[in-house]
C-alpha positions as CSV (number, residue, x, y, z in Angstrom):
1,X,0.0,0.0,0.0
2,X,1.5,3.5,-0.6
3,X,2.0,6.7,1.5
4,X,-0.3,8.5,-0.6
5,X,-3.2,5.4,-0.2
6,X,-2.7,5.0,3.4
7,X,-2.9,8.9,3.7
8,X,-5.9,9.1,1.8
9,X,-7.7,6.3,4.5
10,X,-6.5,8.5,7.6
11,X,-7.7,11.8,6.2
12,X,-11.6,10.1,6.1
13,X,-13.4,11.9,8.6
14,X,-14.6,8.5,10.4
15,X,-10.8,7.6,10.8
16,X,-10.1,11.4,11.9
17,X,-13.1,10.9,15.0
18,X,-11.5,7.5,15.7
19,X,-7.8,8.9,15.5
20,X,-8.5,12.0,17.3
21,X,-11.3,10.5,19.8
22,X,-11.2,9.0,23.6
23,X,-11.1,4.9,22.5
24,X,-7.6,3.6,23.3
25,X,-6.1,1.7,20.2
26,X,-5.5,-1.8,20.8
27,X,-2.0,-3.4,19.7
28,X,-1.0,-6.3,18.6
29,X,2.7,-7.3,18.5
30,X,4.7,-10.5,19.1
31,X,6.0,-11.1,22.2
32,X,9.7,-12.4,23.3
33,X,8.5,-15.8,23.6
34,X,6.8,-15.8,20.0
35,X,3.0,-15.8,21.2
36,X,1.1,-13.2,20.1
37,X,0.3,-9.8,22.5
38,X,-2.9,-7.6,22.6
39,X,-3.1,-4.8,24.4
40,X,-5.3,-1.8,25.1
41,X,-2.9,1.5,25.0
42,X,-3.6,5.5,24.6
43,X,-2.4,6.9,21.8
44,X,-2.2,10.1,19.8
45,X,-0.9,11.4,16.7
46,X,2.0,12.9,15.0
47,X,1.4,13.7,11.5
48,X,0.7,10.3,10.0
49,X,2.5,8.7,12.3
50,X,0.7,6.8,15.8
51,X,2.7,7.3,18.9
52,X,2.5,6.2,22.2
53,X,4.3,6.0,25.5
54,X,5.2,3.5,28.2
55,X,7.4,2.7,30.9
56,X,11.2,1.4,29.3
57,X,11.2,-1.6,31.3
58,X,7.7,-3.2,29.9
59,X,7.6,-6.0,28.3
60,X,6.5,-4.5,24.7
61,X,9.4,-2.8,24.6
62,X,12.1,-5.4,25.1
63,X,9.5,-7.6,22.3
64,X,8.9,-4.8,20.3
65,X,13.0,-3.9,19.9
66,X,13.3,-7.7,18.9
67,X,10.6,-7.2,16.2
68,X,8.7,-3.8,15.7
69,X,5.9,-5.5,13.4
70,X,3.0,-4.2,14.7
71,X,-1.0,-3.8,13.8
72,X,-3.9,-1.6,15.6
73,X,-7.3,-1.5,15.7
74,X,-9.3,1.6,16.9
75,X,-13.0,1.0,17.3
76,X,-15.9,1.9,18.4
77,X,-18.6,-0.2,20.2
78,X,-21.7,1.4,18.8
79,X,-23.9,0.5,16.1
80,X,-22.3,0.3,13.5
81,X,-19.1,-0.2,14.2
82,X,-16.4,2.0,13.0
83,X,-13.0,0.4,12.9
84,X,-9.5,1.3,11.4
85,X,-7.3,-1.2,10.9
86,X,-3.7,-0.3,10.7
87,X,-0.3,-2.0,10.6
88,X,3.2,-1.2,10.7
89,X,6.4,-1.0,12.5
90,X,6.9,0.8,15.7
91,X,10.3,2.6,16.3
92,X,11.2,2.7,20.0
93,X,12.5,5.8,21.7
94,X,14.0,6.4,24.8
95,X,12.8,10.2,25.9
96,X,13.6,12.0,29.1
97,X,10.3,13.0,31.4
98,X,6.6,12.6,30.2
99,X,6.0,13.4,26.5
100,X,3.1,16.4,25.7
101,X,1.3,13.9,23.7
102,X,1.4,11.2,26.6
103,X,-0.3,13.8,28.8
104,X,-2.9,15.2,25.7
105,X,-3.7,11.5,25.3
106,X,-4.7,11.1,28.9
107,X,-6.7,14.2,28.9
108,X,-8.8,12.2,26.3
109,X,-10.5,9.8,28.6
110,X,-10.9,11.7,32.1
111,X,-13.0,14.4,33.1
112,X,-10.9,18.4,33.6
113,X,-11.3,17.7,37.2
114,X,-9.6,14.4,37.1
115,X,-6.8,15.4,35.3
116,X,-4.4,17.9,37.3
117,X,-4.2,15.0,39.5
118,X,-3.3,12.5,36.8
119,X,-0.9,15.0,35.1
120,X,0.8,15.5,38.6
121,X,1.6,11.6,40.0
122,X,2.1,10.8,35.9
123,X,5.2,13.9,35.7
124,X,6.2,12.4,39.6
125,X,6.4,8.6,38.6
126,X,8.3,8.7,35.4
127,X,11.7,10.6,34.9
128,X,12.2,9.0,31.5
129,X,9.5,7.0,29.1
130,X,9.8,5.1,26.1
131,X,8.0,6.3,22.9
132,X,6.4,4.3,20.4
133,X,5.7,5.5,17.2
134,X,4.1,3.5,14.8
135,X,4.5,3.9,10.7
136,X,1.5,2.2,9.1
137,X,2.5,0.4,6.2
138,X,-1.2,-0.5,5.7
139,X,-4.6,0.5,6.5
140,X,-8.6,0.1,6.3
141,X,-11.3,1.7,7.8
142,X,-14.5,0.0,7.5
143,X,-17.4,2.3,8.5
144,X,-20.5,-0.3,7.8
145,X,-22.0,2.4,5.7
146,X,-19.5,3.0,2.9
147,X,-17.1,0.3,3.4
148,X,-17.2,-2.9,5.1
149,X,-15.0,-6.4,5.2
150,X,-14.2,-7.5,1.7
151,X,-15.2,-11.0,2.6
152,X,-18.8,-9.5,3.1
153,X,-18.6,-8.1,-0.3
154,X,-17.8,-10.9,-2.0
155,X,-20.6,-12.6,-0.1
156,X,-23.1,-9.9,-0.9
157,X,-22.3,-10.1,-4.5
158,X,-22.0,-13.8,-4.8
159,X,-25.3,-13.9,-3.1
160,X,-26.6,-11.1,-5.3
161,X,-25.0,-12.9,-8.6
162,X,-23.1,-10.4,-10.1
């Protein structure tokens, strides 16, 4: 898939509210011992690029050195879903303190009267983090209105006989 393709999916305004909304993304990745990891994680975005942040010594960064293949999903749970699908490979950073868009991130799912609180033991607990920042290689958004799984198409068709 190109830059330009994968651009073109990320600019849609459904993958814009998922991008830029509260939902964590969920990762997959493979872990040291070669089974596969999922795992809810905040997010937020830099350019066309998906970053996150963690602590250096978690597990998904010792697995994610080893192999940075990686794919996300963010989703909604209402009817109908929206979902974008992305993979890639994450590039792991070591940063000193707590980076902007780990804090922005958690401002996403708490309330302005939770958050001086968060933003305050977060900046306390870690004096460095690791940042993950994801380049999708591929992706898909499937909205159940204009696009939806091309297995379902083909069934729809096949069923339709066209």
């Amino acid at each position: 898939m190109t830059t330009e393709e994968i651009a073109e999916i990320l600019a849609k305004p459904y993958a814009q509210q998922l991008l830029n909304g509260s939902e964590p993304a969920r990762m997959a990745y493979t872990g040291l011992d070669a089974a596969p990891r999922a795992i809810p994680i905040g997010f937020w975005c830099e350019g066309e690029q998906i970053a996150m942040a963690t602590a250096p010594k978690s597990a998904k960064v010792a697995a994610l050195r080893k192999n940075p293949k990686v794919a996300l999903t963010i989703d909604t749970g209402a009817f109908p879903p929206k979902v974008l699908l992305i993979r890639g490979d994450a590039q792991v950073e070591l940063v000193q303190g707590v980076p902007d868009g780990y804090l922005e991130a958690g401002h996403k799912v708490m309330t302005d009267e939770q958050y001086p609180d968060w933003e305050a033991g977060v900046k306390n607990l870690y004096d460095e983090m690791v940042v993950l920042t994801i380049t999708p290689t591929w992706a898909k958004l499937l909205d159940f209105e204009t696009t939806i799984p091309k297995s379902v198409e083909d069934l729809i068709r096949e069923k339709s006989g066209s």
